[in-house]
N, CA, C and O atoms as a Tinker XYZ file with bonds, in Angstrom:
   440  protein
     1  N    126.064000  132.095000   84.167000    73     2
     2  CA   126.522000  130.729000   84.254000    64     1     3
     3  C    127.366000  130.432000   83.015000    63     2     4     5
     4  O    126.898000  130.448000   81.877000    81     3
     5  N    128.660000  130.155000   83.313000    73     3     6
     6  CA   129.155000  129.851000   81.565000    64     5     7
     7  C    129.013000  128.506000   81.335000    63     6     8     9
     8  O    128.972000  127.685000   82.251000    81     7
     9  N    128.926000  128.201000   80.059000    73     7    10
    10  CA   128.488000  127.502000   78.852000    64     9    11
    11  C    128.656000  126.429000   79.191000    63    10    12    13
    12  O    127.856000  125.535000   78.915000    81    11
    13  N    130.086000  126.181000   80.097000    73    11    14
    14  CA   129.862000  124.525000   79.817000    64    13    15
    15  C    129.905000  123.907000   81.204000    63    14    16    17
    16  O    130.203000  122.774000   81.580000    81    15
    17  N    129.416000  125.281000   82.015000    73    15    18
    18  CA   128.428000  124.328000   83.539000    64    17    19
    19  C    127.084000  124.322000   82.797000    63    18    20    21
    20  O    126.461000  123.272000   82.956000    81    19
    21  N    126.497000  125.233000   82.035000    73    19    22
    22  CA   125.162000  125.075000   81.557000    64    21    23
    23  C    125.005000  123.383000   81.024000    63    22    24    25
    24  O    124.370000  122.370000   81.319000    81    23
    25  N    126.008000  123.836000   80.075000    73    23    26
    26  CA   125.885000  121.967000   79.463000    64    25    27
    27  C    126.438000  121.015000   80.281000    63    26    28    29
    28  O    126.763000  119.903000   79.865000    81    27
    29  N    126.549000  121.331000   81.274000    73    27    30
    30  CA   126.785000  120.243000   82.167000    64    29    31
    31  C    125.474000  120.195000   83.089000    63    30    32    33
    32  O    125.340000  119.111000   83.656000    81    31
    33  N    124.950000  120.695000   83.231000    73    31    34
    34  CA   123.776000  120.785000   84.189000    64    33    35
    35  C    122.448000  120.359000   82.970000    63    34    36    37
    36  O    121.461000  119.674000   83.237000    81    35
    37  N    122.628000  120.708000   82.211000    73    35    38
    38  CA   121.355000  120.219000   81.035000    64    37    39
    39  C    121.599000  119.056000   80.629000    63    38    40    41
    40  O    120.566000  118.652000   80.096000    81    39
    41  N    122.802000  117.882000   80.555000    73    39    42
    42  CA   122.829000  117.108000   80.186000    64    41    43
    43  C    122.870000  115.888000   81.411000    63    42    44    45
    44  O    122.615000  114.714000   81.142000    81    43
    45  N    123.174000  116.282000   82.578000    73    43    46
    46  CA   123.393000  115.756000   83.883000    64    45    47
    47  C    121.840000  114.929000   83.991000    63    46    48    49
    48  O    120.698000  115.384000   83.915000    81    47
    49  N    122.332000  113.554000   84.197000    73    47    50
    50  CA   121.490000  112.384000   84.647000    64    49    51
    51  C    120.573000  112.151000   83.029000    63    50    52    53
    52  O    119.952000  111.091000   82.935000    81    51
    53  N    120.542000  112.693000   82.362000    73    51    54
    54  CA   119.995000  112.257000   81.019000    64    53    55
    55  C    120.908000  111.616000   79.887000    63    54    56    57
    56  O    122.080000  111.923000   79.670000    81    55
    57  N    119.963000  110.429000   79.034000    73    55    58
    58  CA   120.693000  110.380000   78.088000    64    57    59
    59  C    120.557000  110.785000   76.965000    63    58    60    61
    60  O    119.534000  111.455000   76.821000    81    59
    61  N    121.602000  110.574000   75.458000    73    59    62
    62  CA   121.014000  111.656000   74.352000    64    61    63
    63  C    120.085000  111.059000   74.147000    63    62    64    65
    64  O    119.801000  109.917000   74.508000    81    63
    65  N    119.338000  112.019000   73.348000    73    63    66
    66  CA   117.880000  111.296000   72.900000    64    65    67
    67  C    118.292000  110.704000   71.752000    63    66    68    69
    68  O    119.306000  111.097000   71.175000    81    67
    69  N    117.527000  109.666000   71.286000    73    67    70
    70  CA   117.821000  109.140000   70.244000    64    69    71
    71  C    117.052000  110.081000   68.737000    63    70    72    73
    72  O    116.012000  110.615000   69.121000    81    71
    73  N    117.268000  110.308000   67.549000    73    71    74
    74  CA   117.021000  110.238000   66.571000    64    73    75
    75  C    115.658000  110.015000   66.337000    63    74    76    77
    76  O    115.579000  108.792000   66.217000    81    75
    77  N    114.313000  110.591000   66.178000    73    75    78
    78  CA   113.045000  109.809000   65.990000    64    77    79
    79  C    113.049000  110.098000   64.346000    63    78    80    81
    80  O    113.640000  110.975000   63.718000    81    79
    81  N    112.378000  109.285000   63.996000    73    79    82
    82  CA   112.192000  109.548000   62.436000    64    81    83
    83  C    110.648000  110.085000   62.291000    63    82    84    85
    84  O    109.546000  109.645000   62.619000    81    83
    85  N    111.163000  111.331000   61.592000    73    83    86
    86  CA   109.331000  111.967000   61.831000    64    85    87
    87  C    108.070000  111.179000   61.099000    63    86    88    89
    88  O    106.912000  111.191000   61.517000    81    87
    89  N    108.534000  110.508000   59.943000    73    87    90
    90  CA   107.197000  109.385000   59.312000    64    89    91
    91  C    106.339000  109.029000   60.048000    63    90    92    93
    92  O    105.138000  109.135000   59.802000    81    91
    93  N    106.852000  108.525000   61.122000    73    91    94
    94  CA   105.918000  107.905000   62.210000    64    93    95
    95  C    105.472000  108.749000   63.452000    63    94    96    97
    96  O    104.354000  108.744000   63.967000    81    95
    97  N    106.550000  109.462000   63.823000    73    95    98
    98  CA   105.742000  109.975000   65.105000    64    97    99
    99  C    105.363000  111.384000   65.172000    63    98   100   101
   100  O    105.079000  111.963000   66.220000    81    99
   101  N    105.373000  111.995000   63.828000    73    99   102
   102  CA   104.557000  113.206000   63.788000    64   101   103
   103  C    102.963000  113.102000   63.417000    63   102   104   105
   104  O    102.068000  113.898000   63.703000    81   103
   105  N    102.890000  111.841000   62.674000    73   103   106
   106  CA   101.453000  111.221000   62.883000    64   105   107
   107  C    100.811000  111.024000   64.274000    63   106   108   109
   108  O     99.729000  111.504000   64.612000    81   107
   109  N    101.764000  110.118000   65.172000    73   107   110
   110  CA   100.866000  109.723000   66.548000    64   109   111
   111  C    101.405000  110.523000   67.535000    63   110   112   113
   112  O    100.723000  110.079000   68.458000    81   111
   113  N    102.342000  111.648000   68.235000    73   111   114
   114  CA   102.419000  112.190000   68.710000    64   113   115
   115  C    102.232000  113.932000   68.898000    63   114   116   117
   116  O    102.298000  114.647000   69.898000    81   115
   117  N    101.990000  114.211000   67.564000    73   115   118
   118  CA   101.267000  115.375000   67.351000    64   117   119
   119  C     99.586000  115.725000   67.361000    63   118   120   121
   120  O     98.738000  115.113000   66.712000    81   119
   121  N     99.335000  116.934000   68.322000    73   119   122
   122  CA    97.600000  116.977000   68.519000    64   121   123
   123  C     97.126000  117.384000   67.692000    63   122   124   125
   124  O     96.101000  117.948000   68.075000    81   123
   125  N     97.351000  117.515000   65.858000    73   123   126
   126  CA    96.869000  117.439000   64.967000    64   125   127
   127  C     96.820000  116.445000   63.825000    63   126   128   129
   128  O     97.295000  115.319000   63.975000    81   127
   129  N     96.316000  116.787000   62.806000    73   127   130
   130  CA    96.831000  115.244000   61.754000    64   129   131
   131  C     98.088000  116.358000   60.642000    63   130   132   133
   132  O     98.474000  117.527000   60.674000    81   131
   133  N     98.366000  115.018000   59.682000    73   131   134
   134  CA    98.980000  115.792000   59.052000    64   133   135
   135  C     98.917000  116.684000   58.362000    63   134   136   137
   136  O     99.905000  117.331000   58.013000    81   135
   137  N     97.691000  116.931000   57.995000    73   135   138
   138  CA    96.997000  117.768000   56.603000    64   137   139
   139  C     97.221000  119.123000   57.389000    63   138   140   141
   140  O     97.703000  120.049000   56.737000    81   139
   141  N     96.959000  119.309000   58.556000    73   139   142
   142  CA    96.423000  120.721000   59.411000    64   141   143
   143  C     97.429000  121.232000   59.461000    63   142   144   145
   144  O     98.490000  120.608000   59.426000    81   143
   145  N     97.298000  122.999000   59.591000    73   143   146
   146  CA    98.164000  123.490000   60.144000    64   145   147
   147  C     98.080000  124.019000   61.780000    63   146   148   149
   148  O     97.054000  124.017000   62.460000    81   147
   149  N     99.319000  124.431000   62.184000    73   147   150
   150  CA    98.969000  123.861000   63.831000    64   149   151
   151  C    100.024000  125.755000   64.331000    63   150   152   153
   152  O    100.759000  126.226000   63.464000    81   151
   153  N     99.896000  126.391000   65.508000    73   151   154
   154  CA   101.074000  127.155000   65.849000    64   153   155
   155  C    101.780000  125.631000   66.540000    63   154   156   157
   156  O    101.259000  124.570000   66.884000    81   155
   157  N    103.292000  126.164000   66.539000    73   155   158
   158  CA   104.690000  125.727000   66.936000    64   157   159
   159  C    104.302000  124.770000   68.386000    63   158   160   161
   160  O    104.550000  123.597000   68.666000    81   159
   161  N    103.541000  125.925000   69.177000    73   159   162
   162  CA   103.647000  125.360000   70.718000    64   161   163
   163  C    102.562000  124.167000   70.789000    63   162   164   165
   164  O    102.660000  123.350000   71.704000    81   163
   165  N    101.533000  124.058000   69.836000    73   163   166
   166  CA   100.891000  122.424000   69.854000    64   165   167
   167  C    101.088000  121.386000   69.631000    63   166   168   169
   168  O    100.471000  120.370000   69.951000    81   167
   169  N    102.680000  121.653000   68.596000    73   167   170
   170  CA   103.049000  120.102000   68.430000    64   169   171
   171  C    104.255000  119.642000   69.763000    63   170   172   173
   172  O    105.018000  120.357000   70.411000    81   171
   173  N    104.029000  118.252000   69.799000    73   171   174
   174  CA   104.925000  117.644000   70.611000    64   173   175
   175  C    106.360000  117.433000   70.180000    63   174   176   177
   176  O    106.894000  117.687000   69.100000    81   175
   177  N    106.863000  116.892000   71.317000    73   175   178
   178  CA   108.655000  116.524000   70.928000    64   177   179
   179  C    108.275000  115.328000   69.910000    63   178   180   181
   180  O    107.346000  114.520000   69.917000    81   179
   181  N    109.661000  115.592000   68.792000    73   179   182
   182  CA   109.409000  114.064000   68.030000    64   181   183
   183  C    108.687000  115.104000   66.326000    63   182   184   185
   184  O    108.932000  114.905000   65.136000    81   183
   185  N    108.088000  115.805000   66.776000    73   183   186
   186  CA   107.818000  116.317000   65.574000    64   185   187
   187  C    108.268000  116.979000   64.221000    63   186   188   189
   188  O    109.079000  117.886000   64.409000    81   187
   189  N    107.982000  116.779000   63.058000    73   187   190
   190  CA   108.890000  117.769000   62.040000    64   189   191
   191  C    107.514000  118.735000   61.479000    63   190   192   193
   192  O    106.362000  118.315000   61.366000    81   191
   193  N    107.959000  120.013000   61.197000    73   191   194
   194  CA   107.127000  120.750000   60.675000    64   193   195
   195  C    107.885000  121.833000   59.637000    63   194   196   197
   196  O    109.105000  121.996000   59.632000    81   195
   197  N    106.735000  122.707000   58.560000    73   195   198
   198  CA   107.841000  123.561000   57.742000    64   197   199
   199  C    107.048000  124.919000   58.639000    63   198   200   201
   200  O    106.207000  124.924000   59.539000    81   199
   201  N    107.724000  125.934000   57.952000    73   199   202
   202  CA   107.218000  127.246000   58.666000    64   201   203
   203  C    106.376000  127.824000   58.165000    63   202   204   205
   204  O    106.830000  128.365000   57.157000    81   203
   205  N    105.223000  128.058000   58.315000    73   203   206
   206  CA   104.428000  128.739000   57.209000    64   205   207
   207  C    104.090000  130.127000   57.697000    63   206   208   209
   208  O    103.233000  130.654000   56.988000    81   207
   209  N    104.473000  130.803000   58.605000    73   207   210
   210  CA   104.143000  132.263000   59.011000    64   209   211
   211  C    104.767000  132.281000   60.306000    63   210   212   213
   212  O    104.559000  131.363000   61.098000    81   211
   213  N    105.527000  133.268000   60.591000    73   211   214
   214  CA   106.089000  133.721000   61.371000    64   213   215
   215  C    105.254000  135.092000   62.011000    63   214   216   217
   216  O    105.593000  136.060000   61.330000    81   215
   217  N    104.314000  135.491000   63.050000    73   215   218
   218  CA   103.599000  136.405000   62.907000    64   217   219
   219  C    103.663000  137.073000   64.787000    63   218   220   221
   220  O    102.779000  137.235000   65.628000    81   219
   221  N    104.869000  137.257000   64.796000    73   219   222
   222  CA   105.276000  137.549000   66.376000    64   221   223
   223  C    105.672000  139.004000   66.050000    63   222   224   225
   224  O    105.344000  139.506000   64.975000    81   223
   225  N    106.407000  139.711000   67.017000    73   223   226
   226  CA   106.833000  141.632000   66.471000    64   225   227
   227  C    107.689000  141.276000   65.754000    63   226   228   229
   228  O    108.100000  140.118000   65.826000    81   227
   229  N    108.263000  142.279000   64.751000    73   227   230
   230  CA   108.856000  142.501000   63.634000    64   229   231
   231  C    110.692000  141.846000   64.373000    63   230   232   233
   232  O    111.375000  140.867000   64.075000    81   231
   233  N    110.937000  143.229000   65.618000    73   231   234
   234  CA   112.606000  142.628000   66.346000    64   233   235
   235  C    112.556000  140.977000   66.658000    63   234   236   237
   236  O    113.558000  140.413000   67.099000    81   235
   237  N    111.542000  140.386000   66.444000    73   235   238
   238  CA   111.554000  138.931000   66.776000    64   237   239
   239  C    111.596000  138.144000   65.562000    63   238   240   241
   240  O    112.268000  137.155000   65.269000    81   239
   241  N    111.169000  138.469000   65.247000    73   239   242
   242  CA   110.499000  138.188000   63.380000    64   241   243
   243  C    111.779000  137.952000   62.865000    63   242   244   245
   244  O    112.294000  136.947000   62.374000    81   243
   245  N    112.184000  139.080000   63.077000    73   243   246
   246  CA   113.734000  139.510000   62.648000    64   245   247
   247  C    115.041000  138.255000   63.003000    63   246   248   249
   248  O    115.887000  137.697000   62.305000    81   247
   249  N    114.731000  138.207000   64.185000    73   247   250
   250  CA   116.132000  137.607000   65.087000    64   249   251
   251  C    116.025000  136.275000   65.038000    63   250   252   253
   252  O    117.068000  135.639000   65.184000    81   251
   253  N    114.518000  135.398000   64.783000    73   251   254
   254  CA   114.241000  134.324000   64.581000    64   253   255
   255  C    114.822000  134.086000   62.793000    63   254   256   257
   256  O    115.500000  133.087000   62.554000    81   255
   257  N    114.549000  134.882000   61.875000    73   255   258
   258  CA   114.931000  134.942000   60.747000    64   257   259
   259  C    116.837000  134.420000   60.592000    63   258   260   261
   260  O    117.357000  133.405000   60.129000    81   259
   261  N    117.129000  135.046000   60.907000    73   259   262
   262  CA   118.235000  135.130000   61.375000    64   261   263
   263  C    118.907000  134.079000   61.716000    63   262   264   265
   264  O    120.000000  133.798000   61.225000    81   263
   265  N    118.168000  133.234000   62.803000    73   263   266
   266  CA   118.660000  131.994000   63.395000    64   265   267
   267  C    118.107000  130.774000   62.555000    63   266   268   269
   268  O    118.548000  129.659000   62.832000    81   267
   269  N    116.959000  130.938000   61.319000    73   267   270
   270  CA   117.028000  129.790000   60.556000    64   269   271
   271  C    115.621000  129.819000   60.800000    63   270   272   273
   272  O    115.494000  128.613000   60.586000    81   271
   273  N    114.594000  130.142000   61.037000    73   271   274
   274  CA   112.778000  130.064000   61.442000    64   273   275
   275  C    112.679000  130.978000   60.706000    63   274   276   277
   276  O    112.776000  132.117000   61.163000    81   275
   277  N    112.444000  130.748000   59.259000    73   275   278
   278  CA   111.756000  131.744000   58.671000    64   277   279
   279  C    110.454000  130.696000   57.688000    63   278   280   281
   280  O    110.489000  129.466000   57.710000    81   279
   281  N    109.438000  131.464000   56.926000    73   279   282
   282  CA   108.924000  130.654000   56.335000    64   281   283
   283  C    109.740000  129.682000   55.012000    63   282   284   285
   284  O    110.637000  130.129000   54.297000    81   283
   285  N    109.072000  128.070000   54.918000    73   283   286
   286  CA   109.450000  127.805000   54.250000    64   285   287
   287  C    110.916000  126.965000   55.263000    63   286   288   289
   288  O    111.771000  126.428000   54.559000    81   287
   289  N    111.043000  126.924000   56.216000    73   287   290
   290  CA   112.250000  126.114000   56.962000    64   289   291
   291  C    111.619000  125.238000   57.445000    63   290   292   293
   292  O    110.394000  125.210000   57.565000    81   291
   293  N    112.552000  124.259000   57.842000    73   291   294
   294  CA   112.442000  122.726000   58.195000    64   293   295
   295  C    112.820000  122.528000   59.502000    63   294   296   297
   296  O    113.980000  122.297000   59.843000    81   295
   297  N    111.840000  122.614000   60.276000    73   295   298
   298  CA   111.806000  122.314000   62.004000    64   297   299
   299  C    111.666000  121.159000   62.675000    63   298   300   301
   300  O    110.767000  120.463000   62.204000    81   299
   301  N    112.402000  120.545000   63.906000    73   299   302
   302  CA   111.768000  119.364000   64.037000    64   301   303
   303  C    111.744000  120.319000   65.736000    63   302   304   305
   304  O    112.559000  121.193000   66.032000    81   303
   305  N    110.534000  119.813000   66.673000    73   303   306
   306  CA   110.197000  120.012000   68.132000    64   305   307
   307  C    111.820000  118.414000   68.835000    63   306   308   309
   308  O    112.012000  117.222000   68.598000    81   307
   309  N    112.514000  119.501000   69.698000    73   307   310
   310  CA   113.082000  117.769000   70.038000    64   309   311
   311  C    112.967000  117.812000   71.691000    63   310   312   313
   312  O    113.552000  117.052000   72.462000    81   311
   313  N    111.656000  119.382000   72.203000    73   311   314
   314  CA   111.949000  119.020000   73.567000    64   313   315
   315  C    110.725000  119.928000   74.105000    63   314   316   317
   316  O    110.791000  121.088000   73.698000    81   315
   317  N    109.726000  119.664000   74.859000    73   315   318
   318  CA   108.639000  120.249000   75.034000    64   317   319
   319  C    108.476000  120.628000   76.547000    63   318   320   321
   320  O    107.297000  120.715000   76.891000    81   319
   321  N    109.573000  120.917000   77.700000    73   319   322
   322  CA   109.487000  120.656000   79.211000    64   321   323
   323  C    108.859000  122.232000   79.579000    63   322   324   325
   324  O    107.773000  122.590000   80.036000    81   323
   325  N    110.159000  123.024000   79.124000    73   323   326
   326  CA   109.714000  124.411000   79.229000    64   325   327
   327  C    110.340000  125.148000   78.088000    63   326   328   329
   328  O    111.484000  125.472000   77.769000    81   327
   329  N    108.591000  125.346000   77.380000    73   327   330
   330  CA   108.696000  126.138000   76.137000    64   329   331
   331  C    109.461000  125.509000   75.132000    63   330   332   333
   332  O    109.331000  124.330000   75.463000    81   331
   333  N    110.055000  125.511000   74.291000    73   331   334
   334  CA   110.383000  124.622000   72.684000    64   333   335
   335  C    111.340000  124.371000   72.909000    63   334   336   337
   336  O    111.785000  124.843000   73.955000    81   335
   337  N    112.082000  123.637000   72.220000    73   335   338
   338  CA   113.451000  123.203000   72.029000    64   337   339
   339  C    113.250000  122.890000   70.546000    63   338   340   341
   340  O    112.230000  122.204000   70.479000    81   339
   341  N    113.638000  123.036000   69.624000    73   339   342
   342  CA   113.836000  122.937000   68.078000    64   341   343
   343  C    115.009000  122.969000   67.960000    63   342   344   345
   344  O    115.833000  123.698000   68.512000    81   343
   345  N    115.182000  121.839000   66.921000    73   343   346
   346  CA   116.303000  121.743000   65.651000    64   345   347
   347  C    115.819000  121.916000   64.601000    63   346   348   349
   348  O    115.041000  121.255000   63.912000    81   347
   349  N    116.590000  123.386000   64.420000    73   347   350
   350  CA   116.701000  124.057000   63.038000    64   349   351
   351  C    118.315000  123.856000   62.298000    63   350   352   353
   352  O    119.279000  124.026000   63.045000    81   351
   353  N    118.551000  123.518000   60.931000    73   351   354
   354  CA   119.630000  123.338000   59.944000    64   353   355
   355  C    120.477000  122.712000   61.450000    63   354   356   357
   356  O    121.242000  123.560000   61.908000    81   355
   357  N    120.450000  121.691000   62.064000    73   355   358
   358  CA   121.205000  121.069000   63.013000    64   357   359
   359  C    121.152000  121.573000   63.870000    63   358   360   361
   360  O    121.441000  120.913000   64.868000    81   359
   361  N    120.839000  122.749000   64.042000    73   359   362
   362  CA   121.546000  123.430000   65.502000    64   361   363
   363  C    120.445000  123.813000   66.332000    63   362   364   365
   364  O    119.661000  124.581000   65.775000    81   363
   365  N    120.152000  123.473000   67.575000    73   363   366
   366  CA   119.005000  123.530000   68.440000    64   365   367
   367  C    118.710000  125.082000   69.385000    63   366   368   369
   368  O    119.520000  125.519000   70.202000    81   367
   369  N    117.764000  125.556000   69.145000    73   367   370
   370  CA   117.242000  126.487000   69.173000    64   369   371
   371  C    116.037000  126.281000   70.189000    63   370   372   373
   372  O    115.131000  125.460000   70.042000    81   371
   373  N    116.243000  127.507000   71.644000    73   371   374
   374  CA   114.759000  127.504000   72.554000    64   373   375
   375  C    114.348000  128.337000   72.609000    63   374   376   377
   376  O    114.984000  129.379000   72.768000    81   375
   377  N    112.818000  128.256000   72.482000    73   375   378
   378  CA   111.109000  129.130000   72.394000    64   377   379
   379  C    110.658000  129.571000   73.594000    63   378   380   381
   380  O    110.268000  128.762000   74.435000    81   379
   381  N    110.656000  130.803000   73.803000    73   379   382
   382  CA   108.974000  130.280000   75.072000    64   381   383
   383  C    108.059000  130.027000   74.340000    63   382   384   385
   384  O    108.107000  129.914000   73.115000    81   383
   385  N    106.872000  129.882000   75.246000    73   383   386
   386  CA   105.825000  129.738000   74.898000    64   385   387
   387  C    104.922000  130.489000   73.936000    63   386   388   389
   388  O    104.138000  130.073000   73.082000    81   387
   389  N    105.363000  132.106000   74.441000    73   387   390
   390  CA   104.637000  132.683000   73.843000    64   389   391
   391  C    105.183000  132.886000   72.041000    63   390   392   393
   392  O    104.268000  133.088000   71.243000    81   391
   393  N    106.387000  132.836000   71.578000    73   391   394
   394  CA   107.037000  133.527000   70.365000    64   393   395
   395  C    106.700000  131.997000   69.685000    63   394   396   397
   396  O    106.556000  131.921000   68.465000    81   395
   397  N    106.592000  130.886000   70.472000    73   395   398
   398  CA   106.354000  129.347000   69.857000    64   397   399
   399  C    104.796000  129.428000   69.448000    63   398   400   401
   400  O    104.551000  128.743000   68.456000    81   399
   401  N    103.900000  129.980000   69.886000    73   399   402
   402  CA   102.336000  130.303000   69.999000    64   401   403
   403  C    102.413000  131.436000   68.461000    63   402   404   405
   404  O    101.561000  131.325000   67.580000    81   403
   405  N    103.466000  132.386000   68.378000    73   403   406
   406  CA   103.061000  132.971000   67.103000    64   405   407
   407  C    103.612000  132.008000   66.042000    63   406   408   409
   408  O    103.379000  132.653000   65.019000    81   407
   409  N    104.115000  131.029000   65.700000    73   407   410
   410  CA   105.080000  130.483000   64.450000    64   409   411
   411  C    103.955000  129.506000   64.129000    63   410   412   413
   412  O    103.558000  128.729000   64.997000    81   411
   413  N    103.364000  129.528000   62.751000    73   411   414
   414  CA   102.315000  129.008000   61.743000    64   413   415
   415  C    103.115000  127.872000   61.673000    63   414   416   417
   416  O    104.320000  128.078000   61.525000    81   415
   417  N    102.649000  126.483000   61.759000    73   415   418
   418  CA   103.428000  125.782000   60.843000    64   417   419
   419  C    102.918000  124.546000   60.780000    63   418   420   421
   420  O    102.144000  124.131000   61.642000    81   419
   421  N    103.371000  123.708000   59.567000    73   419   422
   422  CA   102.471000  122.753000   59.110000    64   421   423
   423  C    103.379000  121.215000   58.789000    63   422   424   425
   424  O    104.374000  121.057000   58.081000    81   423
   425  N    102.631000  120.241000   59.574000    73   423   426
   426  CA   103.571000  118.818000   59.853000    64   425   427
   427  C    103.659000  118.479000   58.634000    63   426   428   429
   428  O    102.812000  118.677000   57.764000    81   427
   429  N    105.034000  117.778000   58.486000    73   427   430
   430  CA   105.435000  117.347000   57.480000    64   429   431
   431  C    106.111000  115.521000   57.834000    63   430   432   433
   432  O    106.833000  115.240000   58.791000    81   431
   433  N    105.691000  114.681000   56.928000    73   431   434
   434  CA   106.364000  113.647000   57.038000    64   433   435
   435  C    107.488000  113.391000   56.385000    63   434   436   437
   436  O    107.449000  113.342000   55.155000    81   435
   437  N    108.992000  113.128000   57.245000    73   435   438
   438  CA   109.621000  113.157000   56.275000    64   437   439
   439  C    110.093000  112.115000   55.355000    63   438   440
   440  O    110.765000  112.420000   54.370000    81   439
């Protein structure tokens, strides 16, 4: 499918999401508190988190590195339908379930 029937079909009948500011809704929309650390795939959309372990196979480890998910990076969840949607350094990045299930990471308010 090229790129910009994709983005035409992913953006079709939706609008952008707005901006959440994580202060507030990584407190009430995340199934942990803030203190905890949580894997990737428990927090909800709306969330910011940093990376604290990356612990999936090494070629993943690798390629996620790569794209900005390494420990110590600044994640926000901006889409939870199927498997992750993250914004990493601006640019949005998707998980399955399972490589979202290995990534350690711990909410941050920003």
């Amino acid at each position: 499918m090229p790129l910009k029937r994709l983005k035409r079909w992913w953006n079709a009948g939706r609008a952008a999401p707005a901006r959440i500011d994580c202060a507030v809704d990584c407190a009430v929309d995340c199934a942990v508190d803030l203190s905890g650390d949580c894997a990737l795939a428990a927090c909800k959309a709306g969330a910011c988190a940093t990376v604290l372990r990356v612990t999936c196979p090494a070629l993943d480890a690798h390629r996620l590195s790569t794209l900005g998910v390494y420990e110590g990076a600044i994640v926000s969840v901006v889409d939870r339908r199927s498997g992750v949607l993250l914004d990493v350094c601006g640019t949005r990045l998707a998980l399955n379930d399972a490589i979202a299930a290995a990534i350690l990471v711990r909410l941050v308010a920003a």
